[in-house]
C-alpha positions as CSV (number, residue, x, y, z in Angstrom):
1,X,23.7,41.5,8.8
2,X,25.6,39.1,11.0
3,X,28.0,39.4,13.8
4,X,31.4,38.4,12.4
5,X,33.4,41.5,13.3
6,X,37.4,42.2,13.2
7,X,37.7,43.7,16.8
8,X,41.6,44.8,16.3
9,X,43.0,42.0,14.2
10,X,41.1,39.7,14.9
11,X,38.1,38.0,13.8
12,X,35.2,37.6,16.2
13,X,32.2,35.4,16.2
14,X,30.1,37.5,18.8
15,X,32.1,38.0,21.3
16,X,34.5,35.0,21.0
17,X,37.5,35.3,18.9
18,X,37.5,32.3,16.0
19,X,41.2,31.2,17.3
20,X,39.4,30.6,20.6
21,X,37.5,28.2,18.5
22,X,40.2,26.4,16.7
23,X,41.9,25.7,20.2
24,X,38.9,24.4,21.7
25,X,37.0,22.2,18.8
26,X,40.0,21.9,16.1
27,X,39.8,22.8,12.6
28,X,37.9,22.5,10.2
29,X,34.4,23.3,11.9
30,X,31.4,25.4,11.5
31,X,30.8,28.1,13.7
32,X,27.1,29.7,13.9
33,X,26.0,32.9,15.7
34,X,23.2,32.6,17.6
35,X,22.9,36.5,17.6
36,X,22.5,36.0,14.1
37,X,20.0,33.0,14.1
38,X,17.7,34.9,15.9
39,X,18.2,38.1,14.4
40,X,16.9,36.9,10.8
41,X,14.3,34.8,11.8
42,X,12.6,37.8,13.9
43,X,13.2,40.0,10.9
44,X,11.3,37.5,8.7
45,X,8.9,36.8,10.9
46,X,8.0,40.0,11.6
47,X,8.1,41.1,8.0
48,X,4.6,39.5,7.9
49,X,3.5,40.6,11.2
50,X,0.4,42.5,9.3
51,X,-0.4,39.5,7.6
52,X,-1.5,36.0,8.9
53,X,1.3,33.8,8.5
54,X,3.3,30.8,9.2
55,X,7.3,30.4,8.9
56,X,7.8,26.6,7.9
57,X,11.8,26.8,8.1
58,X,13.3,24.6,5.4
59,X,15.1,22.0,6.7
60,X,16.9,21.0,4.1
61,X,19.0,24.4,4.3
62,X,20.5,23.1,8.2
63,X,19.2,20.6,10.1
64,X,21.2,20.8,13.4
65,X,19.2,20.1,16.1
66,X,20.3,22.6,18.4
67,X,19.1,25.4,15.1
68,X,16.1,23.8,14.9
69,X,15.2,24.0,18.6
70,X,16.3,27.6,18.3
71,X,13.6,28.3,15.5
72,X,10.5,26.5,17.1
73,X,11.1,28.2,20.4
74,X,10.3,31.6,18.0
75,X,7.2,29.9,17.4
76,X,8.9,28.5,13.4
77,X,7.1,25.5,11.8
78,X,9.1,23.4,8.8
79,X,9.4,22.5,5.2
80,X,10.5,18.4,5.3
81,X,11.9,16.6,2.1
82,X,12.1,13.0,4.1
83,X,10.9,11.3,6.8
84,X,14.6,11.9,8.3
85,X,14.0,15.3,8.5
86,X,10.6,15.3,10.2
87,X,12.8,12.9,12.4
88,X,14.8,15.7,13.3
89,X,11.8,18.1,13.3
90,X,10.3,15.7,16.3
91,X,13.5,15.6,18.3
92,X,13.9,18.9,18.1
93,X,10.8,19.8,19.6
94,X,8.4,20.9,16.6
95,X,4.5,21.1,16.3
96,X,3.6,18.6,13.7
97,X,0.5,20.9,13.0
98,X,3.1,23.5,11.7
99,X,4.8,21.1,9.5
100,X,4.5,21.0,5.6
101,X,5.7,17.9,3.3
102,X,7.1,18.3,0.0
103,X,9.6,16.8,-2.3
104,X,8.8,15.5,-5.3
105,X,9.8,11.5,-4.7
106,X,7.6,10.4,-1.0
107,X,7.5,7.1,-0.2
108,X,4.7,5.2,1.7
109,X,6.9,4.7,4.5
110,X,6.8,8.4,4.8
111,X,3.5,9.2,4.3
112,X,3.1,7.1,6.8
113,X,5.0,8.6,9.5
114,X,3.4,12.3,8.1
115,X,0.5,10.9,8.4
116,X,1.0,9.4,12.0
117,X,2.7,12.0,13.4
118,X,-0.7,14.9,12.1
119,X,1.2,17.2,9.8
120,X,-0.3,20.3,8.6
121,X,-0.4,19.3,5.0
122,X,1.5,17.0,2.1
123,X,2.8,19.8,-1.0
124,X,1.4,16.6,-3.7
125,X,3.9,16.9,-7.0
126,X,2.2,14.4,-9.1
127,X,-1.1,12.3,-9.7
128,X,0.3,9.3,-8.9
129,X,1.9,10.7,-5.2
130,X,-2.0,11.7,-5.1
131,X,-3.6,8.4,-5.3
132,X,-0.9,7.2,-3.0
133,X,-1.6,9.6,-0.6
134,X,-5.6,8.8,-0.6
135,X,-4.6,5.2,-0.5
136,X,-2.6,5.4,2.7
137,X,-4.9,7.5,4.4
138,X,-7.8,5.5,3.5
139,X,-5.9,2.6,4.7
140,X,-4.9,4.1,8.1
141,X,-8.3,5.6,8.8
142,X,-7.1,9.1,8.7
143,X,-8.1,12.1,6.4
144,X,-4.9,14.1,4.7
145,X,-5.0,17.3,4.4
146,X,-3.0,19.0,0.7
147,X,-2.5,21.4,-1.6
148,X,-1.0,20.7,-4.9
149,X,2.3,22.0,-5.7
150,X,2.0,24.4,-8.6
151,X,4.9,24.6,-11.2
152,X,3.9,28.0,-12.6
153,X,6.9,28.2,-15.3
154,X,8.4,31.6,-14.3
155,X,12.1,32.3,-14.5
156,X,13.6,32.6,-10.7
157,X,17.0,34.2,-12.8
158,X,19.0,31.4,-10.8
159,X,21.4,28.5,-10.9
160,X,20.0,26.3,-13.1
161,X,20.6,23.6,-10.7
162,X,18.6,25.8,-8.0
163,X,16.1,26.4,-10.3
164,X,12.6,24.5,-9.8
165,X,9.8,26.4,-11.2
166,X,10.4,25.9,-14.8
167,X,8.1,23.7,-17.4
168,X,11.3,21.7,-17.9
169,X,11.9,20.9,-13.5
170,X,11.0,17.8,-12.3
171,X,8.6,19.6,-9.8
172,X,5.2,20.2,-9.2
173,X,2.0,20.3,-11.3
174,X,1.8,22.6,-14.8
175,X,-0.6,25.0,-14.0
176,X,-2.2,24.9,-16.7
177,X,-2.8,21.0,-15.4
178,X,-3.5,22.6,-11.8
179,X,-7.0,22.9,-11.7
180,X,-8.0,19.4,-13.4
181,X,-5.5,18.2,-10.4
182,X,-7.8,20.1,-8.0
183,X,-10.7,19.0,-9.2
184,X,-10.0,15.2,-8.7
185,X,-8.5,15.4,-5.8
186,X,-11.4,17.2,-4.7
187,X,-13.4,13.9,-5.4
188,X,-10.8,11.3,-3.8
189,X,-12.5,9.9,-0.3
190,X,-9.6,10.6,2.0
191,X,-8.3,13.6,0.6
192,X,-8.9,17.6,2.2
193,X,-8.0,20.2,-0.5
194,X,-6.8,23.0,1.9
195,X,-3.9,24.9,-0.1
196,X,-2.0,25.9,-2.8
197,X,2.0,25.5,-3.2
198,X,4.7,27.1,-4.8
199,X,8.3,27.1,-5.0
200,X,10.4,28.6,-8.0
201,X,14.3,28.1,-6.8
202,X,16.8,29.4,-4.4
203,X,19.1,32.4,-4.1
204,X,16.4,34.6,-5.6
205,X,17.8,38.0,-5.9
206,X,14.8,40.0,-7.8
207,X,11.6,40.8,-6.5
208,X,10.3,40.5,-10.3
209,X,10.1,36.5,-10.1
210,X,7.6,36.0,-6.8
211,X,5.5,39.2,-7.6
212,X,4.7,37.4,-11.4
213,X,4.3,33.7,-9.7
214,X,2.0,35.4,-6.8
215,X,0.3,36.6,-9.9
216,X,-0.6,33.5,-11.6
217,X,-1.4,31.8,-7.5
218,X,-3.4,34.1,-7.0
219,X,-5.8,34.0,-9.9
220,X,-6.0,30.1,-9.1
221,X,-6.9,30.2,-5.9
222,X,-9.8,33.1,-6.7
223,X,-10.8,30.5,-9.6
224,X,-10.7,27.7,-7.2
225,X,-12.9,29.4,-4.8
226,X,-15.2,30.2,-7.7
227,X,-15.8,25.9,-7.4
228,X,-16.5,26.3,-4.3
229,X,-13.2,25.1,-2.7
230,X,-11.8,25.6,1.0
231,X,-8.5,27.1,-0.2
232,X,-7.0,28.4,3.5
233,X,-3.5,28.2,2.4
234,X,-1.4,29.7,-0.2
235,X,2.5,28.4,0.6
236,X,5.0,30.7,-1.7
237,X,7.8,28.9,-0.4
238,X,11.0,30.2,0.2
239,X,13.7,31.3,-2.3
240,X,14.9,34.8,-1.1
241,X,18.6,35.3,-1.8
242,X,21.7,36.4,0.5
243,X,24.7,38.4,-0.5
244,X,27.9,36.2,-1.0
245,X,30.0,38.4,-3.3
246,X,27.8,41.4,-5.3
247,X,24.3,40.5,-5.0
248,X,22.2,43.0,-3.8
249,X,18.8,40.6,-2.6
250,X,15.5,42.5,-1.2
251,X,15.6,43.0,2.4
252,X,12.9,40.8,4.0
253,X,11.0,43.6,4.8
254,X,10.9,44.8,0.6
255,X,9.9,41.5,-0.1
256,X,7.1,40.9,2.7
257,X,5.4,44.9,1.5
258,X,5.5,43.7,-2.2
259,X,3.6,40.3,-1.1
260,X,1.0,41.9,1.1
261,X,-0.1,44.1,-1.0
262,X,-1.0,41.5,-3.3
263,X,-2.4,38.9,-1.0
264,X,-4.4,40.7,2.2
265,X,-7.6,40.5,-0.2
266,X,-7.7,37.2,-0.3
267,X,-8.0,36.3,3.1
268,X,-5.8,33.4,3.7
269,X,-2.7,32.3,6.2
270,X,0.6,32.6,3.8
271,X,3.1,29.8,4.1
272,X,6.6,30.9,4.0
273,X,9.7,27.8,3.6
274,X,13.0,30.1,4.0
275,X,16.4,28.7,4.4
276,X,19.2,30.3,3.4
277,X,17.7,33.7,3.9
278,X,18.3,32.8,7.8
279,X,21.0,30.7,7.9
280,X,23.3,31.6,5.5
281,X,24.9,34.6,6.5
282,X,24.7,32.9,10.2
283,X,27.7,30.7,10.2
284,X,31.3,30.1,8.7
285,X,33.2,27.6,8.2
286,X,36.8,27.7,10.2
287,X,39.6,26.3,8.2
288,X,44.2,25.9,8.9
289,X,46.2,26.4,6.7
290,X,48.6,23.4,5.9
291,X,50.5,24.5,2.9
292,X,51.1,26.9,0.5
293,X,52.1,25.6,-3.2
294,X,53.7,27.2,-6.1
295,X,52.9,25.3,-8.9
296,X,53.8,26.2,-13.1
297,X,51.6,28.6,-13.4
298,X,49.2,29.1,-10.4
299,X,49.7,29.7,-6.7
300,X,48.0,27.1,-4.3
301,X,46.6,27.6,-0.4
302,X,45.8,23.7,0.7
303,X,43.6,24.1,3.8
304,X,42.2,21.3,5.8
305,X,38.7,22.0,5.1
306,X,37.8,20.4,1.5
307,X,34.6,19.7,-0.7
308,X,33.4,16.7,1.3
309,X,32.6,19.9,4.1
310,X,31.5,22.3,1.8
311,X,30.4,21.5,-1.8
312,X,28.8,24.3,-3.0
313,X,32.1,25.9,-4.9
314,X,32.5,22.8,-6.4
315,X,28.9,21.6,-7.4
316,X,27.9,25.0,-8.6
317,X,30.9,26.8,-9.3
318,X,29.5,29.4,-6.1
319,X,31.5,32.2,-4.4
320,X,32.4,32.4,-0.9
321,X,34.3,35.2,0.8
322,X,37.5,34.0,2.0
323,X,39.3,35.9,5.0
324,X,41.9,35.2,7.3
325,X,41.1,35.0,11.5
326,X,44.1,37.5,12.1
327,X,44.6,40.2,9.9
328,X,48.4,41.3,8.6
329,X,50.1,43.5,6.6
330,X,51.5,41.2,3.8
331,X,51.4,41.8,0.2
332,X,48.7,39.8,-2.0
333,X,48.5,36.8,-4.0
334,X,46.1,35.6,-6.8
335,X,45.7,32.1,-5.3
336,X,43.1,29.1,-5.4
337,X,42.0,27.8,-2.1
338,X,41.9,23.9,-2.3
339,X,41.5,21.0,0.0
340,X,43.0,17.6,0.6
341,X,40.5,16.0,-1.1
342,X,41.7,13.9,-4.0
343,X,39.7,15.7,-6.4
344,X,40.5,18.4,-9.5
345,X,37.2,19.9,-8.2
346,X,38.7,20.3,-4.2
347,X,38.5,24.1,-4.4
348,X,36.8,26.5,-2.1
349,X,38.1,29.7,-4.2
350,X,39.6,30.2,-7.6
351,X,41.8,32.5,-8.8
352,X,41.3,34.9,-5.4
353,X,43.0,37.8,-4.1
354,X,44.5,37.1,-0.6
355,X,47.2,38.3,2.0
356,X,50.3,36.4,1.9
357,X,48.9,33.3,4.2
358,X,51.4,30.9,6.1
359,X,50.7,27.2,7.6
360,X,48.7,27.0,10.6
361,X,47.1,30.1,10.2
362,X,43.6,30.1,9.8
363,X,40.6,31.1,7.4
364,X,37.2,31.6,7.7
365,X,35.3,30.8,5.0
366,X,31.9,33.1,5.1
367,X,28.1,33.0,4.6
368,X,28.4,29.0,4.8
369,X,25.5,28.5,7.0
370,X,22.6,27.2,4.1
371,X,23.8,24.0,2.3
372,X,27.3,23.5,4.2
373,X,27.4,20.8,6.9
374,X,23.6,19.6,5.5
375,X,25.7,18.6,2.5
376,X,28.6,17.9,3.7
377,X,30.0,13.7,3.9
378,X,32.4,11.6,4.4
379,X,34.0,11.2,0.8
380,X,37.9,9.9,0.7
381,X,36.7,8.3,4.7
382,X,36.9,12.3,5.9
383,X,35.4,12.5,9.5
384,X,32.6,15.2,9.0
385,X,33.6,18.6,10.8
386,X,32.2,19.7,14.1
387,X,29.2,22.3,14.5
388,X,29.6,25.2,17.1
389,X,26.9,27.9,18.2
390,X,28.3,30.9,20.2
391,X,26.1,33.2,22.5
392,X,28.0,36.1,23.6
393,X,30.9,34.6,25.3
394,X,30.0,31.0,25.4
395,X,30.9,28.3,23.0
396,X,28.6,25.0,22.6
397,X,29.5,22.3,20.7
398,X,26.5,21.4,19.2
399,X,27.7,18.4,16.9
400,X,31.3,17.0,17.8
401,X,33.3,16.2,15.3
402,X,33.2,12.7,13.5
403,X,35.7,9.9,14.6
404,X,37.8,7.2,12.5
405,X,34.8,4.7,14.2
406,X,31.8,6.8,13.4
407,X,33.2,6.1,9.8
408,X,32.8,2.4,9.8
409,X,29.1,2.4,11.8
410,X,26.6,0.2,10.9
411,X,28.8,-1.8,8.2
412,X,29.3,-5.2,8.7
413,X,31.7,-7.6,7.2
414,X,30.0,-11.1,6.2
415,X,30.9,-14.6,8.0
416,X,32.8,-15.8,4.7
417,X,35.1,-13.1,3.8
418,X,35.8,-13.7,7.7
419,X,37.3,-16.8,7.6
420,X,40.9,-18.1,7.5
421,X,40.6,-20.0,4.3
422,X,37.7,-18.1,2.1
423,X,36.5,-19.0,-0.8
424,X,35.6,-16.6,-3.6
């Protein structure tokens, strides 16, 4: 559910109309609902309220400050995949002691900072990340605390590109290699065994994958235990899917009664990492119109919102619903949505059903609150769009939008291709 409602003919976010928006911040931006925010996070949350729990929010998904302020306050912890991200997670006001690190490629700088700052625990993906990990922590007088992450080989029915708990992903630990893992990092000096991790892919939409991989976890960690280790943990990561077109996902609550009553035996604090599940139906992305295009054999909406603000039609081919801020009675075309970017790939919808649209009018591109802005850059020197959160009637600006000079920070043209006479 999320509050992006048509009250007459026009679109609302809350109780602010969108065009409200556009007057005020411009075009394109993202527009979240803090209704929303809060809405599925308590609905997660307290999916698991009969279970002990903790609700590491993955980063990756959005990392707006002013989100992840909005999270911890609800008591949230976090899934990082860099040190910049547990950058934000510090600025934004998060426990370090809820705080998970994974990612498959860490480097000593941040284990370092992880290790500093007294993270809950490092997800380890390989041997070698391992004996780094020991090495640091031997080396900065400090114990770290892990659980190995577990690539059980189960089929999440994703993407492919979203996919990451198949033997052929680059992450994690083969299971059948999990428990050799386990047992030497058992014996490393610096190193506390406390968990077990998992994470199979993104946009889940089937109960069937997580009940099969909680399956396999959960036969480890009673194995484990059997040698006498402290397992305390068991992270399942996140993974549950939202509706963008068809898909008809488990509702939090499904999910959470199919995981209890497979876990309360065991006695342990579940770690859940969801994104998009939260965010993505929170937020859309507010785009004008600036010309409509007849070509030889297709029609043609170019907006001003292109695939440097939102990639995911383009990287993965992935549908967003399309519709415009005022509704009226036109007839419809088959168009594609594209954007000014100079790239085939520019598209935000192919071959869609829309009313009749005109220039200046404006779209709202929906469920772009996982994965939008977080991937969004600055391809073809595009200024990055701004970020706004509406409660009730109010409108923050909670990241402006980019200028020509934010473009050019931080680069720096040498002395010799400064002077008059330079020599090549």
């Amino acid at each position: 559910m999320h509050y992006f409602e048509y009250q007459g003919e026009d679109l609302y976010c809350e109780e602010v109309p969108l065009a409200r928006v556009a007057e005020k911040v411009g075009t394109p931006c993202y527009v979240y609902s803090h209704r929303t925010l809060v809405r599925h996070f308590r609905v997660f949350d307290n999916a698991f309220a009969d279970l002990p729990h903790l609700i590491c929010y993955s980063v990756k998904a959005n990392s707006n400050l002013a989100i992840l302020r909005l999270f911890f306050q609800m008591g949230g912890g976090a899934d990082i995949l860099s040190g910049g991200e547990l950058f934000r997670v510090l600025k934004a006001g998060g426990n370090p002691g809820k705080v998970v690190c994974s990612g498959v490629g860490k480097t000593e700088q941040e284990i370092m900072f992880a290790l500093r700052t007294g993270i809950l625990m490092f997800n380890v993906e390989s041997s070698q990340e391992l004996e780094l990990i020991d090495r640091i922590a031997g080396q900065m007088g400090k114990r770290a605390s892990i659980s190995l992450r577990v690539n059980p080989d189960v089929d999440p029915k994703t993407h492919p590109y979203i996919s990451t708990g198949l033997k052929t992903n680059k992450f994690g630990i083969d299971i059948r290699d999990s428990l050799d893992e386990y047992r030497r990092a058992r014996r490393l000096a610096n190193i506390d065994v406390i968990g077990v991790d998992c994470h199979i892919g993104s946009q889940i939409t089937e109960i069937g994958p997580f009940m099969e991989t909680l399956s396999r976890l959960s036969a480890l960690v009673e194995q484990l235990r059997s040698e006498g280790f402290d397992i305390r943990f068991l992270d399942m990561g996140g993974g549950l899917g939202i509706t963008y077109l068809d898909e008809t996902p488990p509702q939090p609550q499904e999910y959470a009664r199919a995981i209890i009553d497979r876990v309360s035996s065991l006695g342990l604090t579940m770690i859940f990492e969801p994104g998009r599940v939260i965010v993505g139906n929170s937020a859309i992305l507010l785009t004008k119109v600036l010309f409509t295009k007849k070509g030889v054999s297709k029609r043609f909406v170019v907006v001003d919102a292109g695939m440097n603000d939102l990639v995911r039609p383009s990287l993965y081919d992935s549908y967003h619903h399309i519709q415009p801020v005022r509704r009226v009675s036109r007839h419809k075309d088959i168009v594609d949505v594209v954007g000014p970017v100079c790239e085939s790939g520019d598209f935000l919808a192919r071959d869609r059903q829309l009313p009749e649209v005109r220039p200046g009018e404006l779209l709202a591109v929906m469920s772009a609150g996982a994965y939008g802005f977080s991937m969004s850059s600055n391809y073809n020197s595009r200024p990055r769009p701004a970020e706004v959160m509406i409660r009730g009637e109010e409108i923050h600006i909670i990241r402006p939008r980019e200028e020509y000079e934010d473009l050019v920070r931080g680069e720096h043209i040498p002395d010799f291709l400064v002077a008059e006479d330079p020599e090549y």
